[in-house]
Z-matrix of the N, CA and C atoms (Angstrom, degrees):
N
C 1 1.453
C 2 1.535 1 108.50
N 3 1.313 2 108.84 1 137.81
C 4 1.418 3 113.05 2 -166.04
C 5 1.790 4 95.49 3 -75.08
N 6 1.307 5 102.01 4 156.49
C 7 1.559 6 127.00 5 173.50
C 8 1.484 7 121.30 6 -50.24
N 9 1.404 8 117.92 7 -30.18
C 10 1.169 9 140.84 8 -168.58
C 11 1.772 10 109.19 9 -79.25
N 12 1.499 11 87.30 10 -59.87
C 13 1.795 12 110.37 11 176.40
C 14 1.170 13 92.85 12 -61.88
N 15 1.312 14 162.17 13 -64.37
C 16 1.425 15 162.77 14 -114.86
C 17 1.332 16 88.91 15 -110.33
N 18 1.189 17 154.61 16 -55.52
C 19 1.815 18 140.26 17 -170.26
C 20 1.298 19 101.95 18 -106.27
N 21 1.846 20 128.33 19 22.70
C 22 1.358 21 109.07 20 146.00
C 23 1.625 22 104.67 21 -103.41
N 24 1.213 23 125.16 22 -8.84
C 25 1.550 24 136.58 23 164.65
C 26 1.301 25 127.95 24 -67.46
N 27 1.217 26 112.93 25 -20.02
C 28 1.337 27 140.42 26 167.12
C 29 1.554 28 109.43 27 -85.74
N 30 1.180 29 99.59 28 -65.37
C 31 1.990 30 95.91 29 174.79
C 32 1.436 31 116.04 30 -55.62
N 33 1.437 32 116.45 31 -43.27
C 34 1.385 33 108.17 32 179.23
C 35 1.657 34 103.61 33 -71.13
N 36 0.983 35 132.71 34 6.27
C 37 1.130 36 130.91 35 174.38
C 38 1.306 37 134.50 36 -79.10
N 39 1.794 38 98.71 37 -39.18
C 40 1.146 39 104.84 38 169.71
C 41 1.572 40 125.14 39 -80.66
N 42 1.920 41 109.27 40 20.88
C 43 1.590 42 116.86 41 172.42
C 44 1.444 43 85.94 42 -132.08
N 45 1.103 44 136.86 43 59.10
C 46 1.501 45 137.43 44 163.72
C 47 1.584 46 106.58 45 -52.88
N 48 1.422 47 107.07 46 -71.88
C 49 1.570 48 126.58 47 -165.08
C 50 1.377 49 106.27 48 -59.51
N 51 1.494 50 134.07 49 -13.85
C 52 1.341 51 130.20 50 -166.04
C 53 1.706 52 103.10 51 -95.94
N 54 1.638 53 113.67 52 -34.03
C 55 1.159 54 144.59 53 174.19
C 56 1.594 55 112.15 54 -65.45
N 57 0.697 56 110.70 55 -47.81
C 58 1.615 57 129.40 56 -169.58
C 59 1.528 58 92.86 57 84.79
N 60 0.949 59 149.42 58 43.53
C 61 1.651 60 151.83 59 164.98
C 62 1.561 61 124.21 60 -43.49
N 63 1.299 62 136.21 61 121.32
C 64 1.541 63 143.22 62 -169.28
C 65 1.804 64 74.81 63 -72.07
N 66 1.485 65 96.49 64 142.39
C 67 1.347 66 119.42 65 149.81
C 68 1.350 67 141.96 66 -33.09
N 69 1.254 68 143.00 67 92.39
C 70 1.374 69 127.46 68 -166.36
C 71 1.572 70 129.61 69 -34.67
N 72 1.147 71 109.71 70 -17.80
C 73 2.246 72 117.20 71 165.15
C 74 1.376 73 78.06 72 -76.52
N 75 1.455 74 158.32 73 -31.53
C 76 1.253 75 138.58 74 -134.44
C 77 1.516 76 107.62 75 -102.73
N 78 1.304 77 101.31 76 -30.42
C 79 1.796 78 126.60 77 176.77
C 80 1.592 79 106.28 78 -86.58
N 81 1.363 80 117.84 79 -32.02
C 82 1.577 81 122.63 80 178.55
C 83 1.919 82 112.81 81 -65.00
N 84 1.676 83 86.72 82 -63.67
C 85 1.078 84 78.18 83 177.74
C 86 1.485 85 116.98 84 -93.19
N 87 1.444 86 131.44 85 58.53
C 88 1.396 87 134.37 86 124.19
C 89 1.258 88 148.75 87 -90.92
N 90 1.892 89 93.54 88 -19.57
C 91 1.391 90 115.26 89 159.61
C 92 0.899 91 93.11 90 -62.86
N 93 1.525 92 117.83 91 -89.79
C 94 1.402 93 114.44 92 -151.79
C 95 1.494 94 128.18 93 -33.69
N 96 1.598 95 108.93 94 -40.57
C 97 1.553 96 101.46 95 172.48
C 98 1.696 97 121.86 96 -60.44
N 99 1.256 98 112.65 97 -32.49
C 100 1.618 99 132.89 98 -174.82
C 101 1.557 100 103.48 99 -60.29
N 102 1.245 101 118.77 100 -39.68
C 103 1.512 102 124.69 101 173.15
C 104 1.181 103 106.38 102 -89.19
N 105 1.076 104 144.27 103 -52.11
C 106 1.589 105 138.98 104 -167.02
C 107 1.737 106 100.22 105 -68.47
N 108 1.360 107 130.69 106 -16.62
C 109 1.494 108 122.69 107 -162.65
C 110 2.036 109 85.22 108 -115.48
N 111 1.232 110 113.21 109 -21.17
C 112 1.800 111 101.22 110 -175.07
C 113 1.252 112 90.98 111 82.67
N 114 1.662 113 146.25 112 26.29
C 115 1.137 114 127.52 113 179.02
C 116 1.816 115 114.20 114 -60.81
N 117 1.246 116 127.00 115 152.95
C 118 1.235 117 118.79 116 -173.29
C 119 1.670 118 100.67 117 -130.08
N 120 1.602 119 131.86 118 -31.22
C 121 1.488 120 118.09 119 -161.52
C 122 1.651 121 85.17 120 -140.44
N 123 1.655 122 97.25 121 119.59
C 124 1.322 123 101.08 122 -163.02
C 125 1.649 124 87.95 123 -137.07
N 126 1.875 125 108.50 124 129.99
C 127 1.878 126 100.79 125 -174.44
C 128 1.759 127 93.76 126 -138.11
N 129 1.580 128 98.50 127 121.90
C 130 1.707 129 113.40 128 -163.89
C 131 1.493 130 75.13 129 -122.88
N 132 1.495 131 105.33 130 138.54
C 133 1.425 132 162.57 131 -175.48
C 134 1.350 133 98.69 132 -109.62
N 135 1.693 134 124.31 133 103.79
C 136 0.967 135 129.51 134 175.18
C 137 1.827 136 122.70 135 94.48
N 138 1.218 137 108.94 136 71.81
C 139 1.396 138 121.38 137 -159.30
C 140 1.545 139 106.25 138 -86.16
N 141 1.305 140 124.98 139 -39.82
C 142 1.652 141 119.33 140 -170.73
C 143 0.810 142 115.07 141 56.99
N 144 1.523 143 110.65 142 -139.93
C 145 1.457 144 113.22 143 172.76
C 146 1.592 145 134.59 144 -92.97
N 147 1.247 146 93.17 145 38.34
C 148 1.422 147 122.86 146 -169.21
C 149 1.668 148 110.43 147 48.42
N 150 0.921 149 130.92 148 61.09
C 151 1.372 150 131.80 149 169.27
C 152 1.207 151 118.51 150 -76.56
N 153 1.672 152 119.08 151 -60.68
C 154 0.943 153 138.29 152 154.45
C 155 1.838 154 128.99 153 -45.20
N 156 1.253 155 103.12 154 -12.19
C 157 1.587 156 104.23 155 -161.36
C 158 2.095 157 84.72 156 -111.22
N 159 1.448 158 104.49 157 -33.91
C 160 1.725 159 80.07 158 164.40
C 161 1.428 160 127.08 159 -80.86
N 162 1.895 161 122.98 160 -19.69
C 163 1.318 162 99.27 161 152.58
C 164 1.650 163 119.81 162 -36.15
N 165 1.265 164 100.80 163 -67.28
C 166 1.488 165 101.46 164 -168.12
C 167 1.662 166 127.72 165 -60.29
N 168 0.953 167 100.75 166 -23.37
C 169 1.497 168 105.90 167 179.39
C 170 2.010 169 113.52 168 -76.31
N 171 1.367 170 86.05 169 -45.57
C 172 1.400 171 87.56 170 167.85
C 173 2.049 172 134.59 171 -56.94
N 174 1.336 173 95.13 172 -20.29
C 175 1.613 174 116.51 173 168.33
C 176 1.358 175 81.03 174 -74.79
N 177 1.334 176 114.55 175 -92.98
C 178 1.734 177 102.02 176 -157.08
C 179 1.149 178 133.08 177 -52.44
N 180 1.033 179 124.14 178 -11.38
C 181 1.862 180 141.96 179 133.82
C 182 1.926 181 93.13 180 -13.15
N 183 1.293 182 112.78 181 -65.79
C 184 1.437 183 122.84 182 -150.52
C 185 2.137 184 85.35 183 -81.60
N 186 0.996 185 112.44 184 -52.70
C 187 1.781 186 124.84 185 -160.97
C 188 1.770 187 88.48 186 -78.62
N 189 1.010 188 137.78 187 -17.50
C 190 1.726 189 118.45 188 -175.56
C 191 1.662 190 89.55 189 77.48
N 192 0.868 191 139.41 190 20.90
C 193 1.320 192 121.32 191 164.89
C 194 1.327 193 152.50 192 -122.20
N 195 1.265 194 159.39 193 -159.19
C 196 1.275 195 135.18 194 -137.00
C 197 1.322 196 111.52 195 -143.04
N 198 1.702 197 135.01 196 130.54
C 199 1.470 198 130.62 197 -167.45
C 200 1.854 199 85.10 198 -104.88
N 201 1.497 200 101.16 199 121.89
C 202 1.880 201 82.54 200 151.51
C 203 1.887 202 97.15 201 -119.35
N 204 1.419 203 99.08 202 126.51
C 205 0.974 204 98.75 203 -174.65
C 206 2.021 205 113.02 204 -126.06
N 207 1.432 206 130.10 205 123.11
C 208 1.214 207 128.18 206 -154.28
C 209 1.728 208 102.33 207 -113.62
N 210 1.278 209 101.86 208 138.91
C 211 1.821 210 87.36 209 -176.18
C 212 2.325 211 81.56 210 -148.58
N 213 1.091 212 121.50 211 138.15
C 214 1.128 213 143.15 212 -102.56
C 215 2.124 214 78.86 213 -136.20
N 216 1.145 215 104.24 214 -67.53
C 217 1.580 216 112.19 215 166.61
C 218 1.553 217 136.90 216 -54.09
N 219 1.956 218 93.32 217 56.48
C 220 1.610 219 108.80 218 -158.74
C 221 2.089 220 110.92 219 -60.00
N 222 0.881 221 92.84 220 -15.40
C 223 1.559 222 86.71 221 174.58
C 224 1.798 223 143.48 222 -81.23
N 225 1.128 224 80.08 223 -14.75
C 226 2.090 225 120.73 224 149.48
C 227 0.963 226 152.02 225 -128.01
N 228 1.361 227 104.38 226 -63.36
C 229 1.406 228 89.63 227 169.40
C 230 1.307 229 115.38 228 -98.33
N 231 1.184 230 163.16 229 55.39
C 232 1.270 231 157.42 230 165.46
C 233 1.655 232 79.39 231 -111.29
N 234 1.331 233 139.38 232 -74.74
C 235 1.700 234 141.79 233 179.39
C 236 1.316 235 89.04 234 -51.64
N 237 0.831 236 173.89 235 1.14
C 238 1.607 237 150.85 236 159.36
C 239 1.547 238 105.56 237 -105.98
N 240 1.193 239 131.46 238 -27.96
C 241 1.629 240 117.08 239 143.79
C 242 1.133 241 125.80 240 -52.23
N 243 1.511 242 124.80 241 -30.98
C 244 1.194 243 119.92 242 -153.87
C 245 1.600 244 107.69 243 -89.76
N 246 1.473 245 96.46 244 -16.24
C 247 1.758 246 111.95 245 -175.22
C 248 1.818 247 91.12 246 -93.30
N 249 1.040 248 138.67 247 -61.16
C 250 1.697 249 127.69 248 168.53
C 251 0.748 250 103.91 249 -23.62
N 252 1.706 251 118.81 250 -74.34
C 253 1.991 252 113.12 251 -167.45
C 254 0.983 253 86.85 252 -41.97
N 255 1.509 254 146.27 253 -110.24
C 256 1.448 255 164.48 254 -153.14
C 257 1.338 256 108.72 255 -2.34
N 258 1.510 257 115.33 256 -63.79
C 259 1.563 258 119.05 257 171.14
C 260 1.439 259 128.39 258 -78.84
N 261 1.604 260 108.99 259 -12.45
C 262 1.758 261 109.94 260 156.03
C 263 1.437 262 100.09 261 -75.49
N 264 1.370 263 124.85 262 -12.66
C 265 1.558 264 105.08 263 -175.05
C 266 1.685 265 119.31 264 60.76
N 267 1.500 266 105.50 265 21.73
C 268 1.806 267 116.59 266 149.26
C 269 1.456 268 138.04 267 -91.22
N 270 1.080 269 96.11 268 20.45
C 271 1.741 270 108.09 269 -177.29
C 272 1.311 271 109.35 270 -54.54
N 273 1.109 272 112.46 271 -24.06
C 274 1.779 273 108.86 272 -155.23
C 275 2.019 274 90.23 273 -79.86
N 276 1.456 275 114.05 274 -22.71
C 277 1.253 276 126.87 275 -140.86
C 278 1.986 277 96.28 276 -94.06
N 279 1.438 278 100.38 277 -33.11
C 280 1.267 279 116.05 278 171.25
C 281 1.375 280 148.16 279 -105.82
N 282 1.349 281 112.01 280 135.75
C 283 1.488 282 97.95 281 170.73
C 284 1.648 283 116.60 282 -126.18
N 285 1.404 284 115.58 283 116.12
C 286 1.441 285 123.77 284 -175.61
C 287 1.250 286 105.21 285 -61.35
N 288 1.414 287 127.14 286 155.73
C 289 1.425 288 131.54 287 158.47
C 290 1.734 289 93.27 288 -135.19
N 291 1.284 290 100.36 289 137.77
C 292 1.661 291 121.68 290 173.32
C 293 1.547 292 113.95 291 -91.82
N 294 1.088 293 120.57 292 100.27
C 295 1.760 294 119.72 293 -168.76
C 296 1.189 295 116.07 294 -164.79
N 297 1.579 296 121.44 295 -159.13
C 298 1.610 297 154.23 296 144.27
C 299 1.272 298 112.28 297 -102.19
N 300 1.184 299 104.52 298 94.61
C 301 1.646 300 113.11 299 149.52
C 302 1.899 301 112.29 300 -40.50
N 303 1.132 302 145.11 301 133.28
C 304 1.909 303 107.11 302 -4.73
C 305 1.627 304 103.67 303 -73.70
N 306 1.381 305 139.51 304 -37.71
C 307 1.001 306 121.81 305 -113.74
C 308 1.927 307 88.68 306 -83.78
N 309 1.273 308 100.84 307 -11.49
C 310 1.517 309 100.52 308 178.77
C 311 1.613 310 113.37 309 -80.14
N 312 1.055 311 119.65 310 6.37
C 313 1.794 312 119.54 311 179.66
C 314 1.401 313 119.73 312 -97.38
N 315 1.576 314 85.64 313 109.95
C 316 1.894 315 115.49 314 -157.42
C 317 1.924 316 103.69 315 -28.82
N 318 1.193 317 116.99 316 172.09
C 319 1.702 318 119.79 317 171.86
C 320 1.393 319 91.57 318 -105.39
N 321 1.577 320 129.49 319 -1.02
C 322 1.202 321 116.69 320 -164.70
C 323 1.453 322 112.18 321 -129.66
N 324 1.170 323 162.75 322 117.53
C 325 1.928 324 103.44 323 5.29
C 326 1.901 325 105.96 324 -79.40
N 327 1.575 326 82.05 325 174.56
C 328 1.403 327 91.39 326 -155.78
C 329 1.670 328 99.99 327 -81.04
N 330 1.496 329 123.13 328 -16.61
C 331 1.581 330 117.74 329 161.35
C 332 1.445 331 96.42 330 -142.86
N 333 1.429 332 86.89 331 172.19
C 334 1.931 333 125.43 332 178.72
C 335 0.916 334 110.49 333 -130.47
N 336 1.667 335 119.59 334 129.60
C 337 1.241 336 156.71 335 -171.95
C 338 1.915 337 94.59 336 -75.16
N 339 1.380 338 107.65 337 -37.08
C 340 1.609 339 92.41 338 159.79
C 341 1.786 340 95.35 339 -174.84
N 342 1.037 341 99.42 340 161.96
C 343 1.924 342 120.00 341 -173.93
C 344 1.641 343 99.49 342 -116.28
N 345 1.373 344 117.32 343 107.95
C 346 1.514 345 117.03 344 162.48
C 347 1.719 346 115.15 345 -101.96
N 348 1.120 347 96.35 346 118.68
C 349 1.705 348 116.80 347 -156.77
C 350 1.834 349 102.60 348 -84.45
N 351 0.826 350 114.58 349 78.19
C 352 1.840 351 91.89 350 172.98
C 353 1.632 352 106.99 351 -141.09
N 354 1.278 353 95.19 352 76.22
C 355 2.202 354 103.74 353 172.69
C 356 1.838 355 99.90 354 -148.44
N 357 1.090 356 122.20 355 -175.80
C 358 0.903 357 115.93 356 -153.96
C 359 1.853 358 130.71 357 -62.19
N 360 1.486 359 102.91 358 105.94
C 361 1.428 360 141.37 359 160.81
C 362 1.615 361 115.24 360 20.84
N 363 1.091 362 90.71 361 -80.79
C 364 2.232 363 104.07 362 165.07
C 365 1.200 364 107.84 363 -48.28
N 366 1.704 365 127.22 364 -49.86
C 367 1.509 366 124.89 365 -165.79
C 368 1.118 367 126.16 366 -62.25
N 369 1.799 368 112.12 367 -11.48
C 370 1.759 369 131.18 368 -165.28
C 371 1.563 370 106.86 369 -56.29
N 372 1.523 371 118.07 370 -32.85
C 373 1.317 372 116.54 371 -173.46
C 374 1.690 373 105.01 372 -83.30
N 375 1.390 374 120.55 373 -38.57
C 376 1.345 375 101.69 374 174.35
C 377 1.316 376 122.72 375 -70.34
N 378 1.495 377 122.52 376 -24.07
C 379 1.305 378 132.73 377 -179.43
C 380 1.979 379 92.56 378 -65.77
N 381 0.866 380 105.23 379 -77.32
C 382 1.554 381 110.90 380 172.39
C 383 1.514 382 122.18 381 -12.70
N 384 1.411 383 114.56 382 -62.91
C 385 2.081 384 128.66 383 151.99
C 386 1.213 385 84.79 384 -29.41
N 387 1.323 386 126.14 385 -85.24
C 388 1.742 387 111.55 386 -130.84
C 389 1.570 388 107.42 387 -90.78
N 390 1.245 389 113.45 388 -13.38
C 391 1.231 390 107.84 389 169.01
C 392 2.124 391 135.43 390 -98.35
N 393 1.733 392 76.20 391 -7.92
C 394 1.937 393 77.27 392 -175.10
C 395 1.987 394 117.15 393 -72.28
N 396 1.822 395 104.12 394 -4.25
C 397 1.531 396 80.14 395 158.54
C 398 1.199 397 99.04 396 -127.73
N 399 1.023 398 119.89 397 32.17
C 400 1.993 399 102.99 398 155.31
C 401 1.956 400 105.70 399 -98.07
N 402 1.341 401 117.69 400 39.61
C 403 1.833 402 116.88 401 -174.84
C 404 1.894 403 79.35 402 -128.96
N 405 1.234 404 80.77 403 123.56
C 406 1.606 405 113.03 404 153.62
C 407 1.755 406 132.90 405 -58.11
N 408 1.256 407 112.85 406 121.41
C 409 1.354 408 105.11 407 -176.89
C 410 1.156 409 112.72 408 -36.51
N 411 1.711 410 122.48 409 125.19
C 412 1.840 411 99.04 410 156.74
C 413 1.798 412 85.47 411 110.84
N 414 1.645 413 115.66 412 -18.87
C 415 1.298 414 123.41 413 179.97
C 416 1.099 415 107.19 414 -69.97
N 417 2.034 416 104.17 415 176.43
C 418 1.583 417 97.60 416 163.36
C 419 1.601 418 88.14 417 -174.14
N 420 1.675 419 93.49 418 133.77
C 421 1.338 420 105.37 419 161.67
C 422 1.877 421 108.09 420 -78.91
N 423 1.399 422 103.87 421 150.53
C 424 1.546 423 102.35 422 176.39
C 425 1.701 424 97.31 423 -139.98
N 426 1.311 425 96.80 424 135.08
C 427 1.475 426 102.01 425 -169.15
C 428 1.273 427 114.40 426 -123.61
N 429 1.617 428 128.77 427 134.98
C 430 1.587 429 113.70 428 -156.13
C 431 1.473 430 116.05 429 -116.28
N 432 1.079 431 114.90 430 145.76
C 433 1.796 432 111.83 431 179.75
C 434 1.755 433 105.97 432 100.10
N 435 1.596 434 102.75 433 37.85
C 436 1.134 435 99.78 434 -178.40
C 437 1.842 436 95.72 435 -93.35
N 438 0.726 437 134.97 436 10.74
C 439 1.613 438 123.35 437 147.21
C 440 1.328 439 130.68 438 -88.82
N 441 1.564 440 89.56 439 -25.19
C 442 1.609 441 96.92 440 -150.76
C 443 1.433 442 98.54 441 -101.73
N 444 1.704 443 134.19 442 -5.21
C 445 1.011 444 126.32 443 -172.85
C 446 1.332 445 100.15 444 -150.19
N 447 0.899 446 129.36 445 61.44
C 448 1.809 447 154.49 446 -163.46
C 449 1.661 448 105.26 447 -59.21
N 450 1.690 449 103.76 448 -62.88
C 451 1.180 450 128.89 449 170.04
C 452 1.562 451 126.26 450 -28.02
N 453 1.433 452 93.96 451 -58.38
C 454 1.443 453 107.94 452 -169.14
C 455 1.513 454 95.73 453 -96.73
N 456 1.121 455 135.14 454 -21.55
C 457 1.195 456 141.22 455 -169.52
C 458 1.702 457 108.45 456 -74.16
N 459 1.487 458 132.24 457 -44.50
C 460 1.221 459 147.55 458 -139.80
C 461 1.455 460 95.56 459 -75.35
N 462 1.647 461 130.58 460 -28.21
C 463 1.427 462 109.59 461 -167.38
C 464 1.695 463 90.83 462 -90.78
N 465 1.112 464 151.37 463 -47.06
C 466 1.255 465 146.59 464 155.17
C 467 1.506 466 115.40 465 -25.15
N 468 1.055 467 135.93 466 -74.04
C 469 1.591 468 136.09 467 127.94
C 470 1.724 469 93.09 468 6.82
N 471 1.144 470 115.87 469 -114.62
C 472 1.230 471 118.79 470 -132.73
C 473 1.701 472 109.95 471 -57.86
N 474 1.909 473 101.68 472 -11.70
C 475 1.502 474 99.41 473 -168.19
C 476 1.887 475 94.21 474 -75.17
N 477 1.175 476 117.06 475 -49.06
C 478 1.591 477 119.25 476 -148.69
C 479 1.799 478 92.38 477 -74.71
N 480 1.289 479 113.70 478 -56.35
C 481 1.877 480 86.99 479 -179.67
C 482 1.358 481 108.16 480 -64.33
N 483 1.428 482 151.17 481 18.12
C 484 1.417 483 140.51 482 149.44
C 485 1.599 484 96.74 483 -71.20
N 486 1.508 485 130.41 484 -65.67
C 487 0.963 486 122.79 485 -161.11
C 488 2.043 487 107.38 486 -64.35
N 489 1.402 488 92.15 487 125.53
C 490 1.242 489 134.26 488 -158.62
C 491 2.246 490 96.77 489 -69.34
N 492 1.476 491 104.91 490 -20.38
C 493 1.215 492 119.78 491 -152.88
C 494 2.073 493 100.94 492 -89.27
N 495 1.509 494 97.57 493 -15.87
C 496 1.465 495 119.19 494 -163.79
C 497 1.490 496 100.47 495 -120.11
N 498 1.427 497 110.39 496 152.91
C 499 1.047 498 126.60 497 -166.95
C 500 1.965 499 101.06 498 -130.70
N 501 1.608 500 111.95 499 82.01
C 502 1.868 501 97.13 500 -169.38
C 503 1.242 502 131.64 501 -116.02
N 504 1.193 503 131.70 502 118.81
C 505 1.537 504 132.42 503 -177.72
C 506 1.549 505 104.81 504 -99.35
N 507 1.369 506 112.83 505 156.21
C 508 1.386 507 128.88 506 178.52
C 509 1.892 508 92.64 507 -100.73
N 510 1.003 509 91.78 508 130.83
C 511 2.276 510 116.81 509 172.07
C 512 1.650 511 115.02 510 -94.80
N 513 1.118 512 115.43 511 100.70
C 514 1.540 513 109.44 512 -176.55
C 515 1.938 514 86.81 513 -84.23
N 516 1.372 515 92.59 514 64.14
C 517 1.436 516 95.45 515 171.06
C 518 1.653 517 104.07 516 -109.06
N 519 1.713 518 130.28 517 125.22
C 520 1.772 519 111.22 518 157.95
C 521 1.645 520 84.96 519 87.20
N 522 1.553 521 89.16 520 -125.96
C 523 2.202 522 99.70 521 -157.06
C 524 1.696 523 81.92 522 -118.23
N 525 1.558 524 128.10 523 30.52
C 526 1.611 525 128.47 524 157.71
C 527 1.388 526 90.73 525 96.08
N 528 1.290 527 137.15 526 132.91
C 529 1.318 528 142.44 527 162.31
C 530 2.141 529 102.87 528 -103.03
N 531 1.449 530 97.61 529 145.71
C 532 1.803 531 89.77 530 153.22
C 533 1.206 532 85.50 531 -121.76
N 534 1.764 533 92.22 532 137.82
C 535 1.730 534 119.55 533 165.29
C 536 1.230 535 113.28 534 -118.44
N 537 1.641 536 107.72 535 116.80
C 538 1.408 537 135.87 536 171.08
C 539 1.072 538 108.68 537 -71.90
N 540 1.667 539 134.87 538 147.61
C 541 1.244 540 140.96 539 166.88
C 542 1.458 541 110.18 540 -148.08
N 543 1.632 542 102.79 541 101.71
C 544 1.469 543 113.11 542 178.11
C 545 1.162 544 110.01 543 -59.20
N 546 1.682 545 138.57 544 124.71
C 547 1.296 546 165.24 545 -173.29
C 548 1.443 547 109.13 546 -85.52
């Protein structure tokens, strides 16, 4: 990881809590999975201040491939991601969309190698409808704050291990991830 990316990951770090920001093990190990699987078309729900979207972009840096990532709160943070990418110098790696998840989740490409879910909590099951057949065999939605938001989390929870099509464990990884694995 370039020098550059690494002490703007660090600075945004020290405003994690203002951000609502995944944990740095939480950003590690997403690269790392994004490179170890060759993932290439990857669409995260809930961008902020893109903290999370330069872990990921920076894997596909390595895979040739593409973050579309949509965050809904255009009057900050969607412009304050857009200036991070800019100074990680991953633009080429991303494409922002300004919206509401679902109705903002592009028709284009037609699947994702995996969906990382972390914007608002209740919405996981509708996001879930429109997204469980656009994920690629071998895919995986990963959804975050499965410790830390149990509550709001449980009807999402209870829909995806019904579906027969997914394979899901809970990660006492960060604030708890659930990891989907399209079958």
């Amino acid at each position: 990881m370039q020098l550059k990316i690494k002490n703007l990951l660090l600075e945004l770090e020290a405003r994690r809590e203002i951000y609502w920001n995944i944990p740095k093990e939480t950003g590690a190990f997403l690269n790392t999975l994004i490179r170890a699987f060759k993932y290439k078309n990857i669409l995260e729900i809930g961008t902020s201040n893109g903290y999370s979207g330069i872990w990921i972009a920076e894997a596909l840096s390595h895979t040739q491939g593409k973050l579309y990532t949509i965050e809904s709160h255009q009057k900050e943070r969607f412009n304050l991601a857009k200036i991070n990418f800019k100074k990680a110098g991953l633009g080429k790696w991303i494409k922002q969309i300004a919206g509401h998840a679902p109705e903002a989740i592009p028709s284009s490409p037609k699947h994702f190698d995996l969906v990382f879910l972390d914007a608002t909590k209740y919405e996981y099951p509708s996001y879930l409808r429109i997204i469980e057949n656009r994920i690629k065999k071998g895919g995986m939605i990963i959804a975050d704050n499965a410790s830390t938001h149990t509550k709001e989390l449980a009807p999402y929870w209870e829909l995806i291990t019904k579906n027969r099509r997914f394979f899901s464990a809970k990660l006492l990884l960060g604030n708890g991830l659930f990891v989907s694995i399209m079958s």
